[in-house]
N, C-alpha and C positions, 0 to 999 in steps of 0.2 A: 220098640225093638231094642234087645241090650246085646252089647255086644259081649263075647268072655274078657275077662281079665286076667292076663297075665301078670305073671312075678316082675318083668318088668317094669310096667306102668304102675306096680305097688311101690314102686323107689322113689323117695323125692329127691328131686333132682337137684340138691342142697350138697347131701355128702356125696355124690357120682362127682359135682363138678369140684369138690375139694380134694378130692382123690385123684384126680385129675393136672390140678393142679399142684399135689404136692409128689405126684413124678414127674412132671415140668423141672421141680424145685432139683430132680435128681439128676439132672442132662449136666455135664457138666458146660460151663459156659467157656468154650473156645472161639466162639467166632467173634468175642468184642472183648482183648483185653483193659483191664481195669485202668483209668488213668487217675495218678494222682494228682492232678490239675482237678483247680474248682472248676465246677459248672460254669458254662460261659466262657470258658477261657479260647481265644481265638489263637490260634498258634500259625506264625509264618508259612505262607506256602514255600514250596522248592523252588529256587527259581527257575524259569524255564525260558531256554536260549534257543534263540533260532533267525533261519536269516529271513527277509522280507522284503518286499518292493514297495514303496511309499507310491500310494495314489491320488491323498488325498493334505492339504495342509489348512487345518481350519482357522485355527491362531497362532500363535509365539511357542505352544507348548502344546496342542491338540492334533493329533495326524493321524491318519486313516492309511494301515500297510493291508497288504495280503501275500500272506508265506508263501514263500516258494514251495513248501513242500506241499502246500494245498490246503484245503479248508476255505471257511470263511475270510471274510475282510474283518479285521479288526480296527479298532478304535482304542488309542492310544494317549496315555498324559505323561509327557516327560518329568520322571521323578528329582524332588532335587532343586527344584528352579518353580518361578513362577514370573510367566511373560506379561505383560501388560496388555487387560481386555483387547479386545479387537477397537471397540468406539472409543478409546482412553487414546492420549497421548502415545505417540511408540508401540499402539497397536498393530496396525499397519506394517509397520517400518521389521518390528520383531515376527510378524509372521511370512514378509517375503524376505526377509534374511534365513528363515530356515528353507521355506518354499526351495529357494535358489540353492542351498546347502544339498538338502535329501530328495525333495520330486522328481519321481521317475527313476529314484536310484536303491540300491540293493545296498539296504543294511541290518546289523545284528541288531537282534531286538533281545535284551534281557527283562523277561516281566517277572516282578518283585509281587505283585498282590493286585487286588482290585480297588477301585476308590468308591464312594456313595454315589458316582452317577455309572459305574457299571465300566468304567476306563479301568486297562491296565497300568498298571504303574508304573513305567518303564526306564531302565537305560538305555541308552540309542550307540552304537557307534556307526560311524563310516570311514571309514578306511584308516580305520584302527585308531580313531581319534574319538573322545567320549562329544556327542551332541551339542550334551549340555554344558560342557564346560565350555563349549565354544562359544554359544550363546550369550553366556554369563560373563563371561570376558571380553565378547565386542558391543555391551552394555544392551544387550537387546532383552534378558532378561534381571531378575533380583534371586539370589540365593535362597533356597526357602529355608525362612529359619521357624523355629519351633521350639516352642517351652525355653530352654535355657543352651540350645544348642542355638549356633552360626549357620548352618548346614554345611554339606559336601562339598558347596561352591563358594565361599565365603571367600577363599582367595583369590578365586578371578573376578568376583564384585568386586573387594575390598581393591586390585587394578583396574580395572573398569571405574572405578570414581576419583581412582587420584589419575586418569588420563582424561575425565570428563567424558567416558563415548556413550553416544545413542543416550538411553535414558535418564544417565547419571550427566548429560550434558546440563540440562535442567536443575538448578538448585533446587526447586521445589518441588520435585518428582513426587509422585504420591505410586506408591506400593499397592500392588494390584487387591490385593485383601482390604485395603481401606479405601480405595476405589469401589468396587463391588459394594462392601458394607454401608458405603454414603448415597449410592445410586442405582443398585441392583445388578443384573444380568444386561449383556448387550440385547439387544432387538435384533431378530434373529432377521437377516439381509430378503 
């Protein structure tokens, strides 16, 4: 049994789909302007401010808020600084000096980006004092420094060591990156 043939199924469907294709070509493209950035290129998020209640204090520079204005619970790395592991020397001592600072209190949270384990990157204040620079100046953590920069906190390390407090009391303090890099991650409690 045959079936008839139409004009249709006589078309190979070679030039339908190029013709097709080249009034695609005719749409004008509005909905994704052109950027002259290479491929790849990651460009700053906005920052996004807002206030939060601290529930959780992991380490010297790790905390768990949830905004007031609602949402999830977020997970948080104080930008700027870097506290001393939890199993390290001044682990301890740097995560209940923030504990005792912000748990259970209402602060501004500015997130700058996200980091490779999924943290915001953040500035903290409470009561219109920046977190980390308080941190950083009662020797609890180290200024994070990078490439050829000091960082943001460089000042209150740089007194923090000529007063000796908390981890700069230790002449041989080892830096939490070179801590990590000789011994790994803490074990997790």
């Amino acid at each position: 049994m045959s079936f008839p043939q139409r004009s249709l199924f006589r078309l190979s469907p070679v030039p339908v789909l190029w013709s097709c294709f080249g009034l695609l070509l005719q749409i004008p493209a509005v909905a994704q302007p052109r950027s002259k950035e290479p491929p790849g290129t990651v460009r700053p998020q906005a920052p996004h401010v807002y206030e939060a209640r601290v529930t959780r204090v992991f380490d010297g520079d790790t905390l768990w808020v949830k905004p007031l204005e609602g949402g999830k619970y977020r997970k948080l790395r104080l930008d700027g600084l870097d506290a001393p592991e939890i199993c390290q020397t001044g682990g301890t001592a740097s995560r209940d000096a923030l504990a005792a600072r912000v748990l259970r209190q209402v602060v501004t949270v500015n997130e700058r980006q996200h980091d490779h384990y999924g943290r915001a990157l953040v500035h903290l204040t409470h009561r219109r004092e920046d977190v980390g620079a308080w941190l950083v100046l009662r020797g609890h953590a180290w200024a994070y420094h990078w490439r050829y920069s000091e960082g943001i906190y460089a000042g209150q390390e740089g007194k923090a060591r000529a007063q000796r407090k908390g981890v700069f009391a230790e002449r041989d303090a080892e830096v939490p990156r070179d801590f990590r890099r000789r011994h790994g991650p803490c074990p997790l409690p």
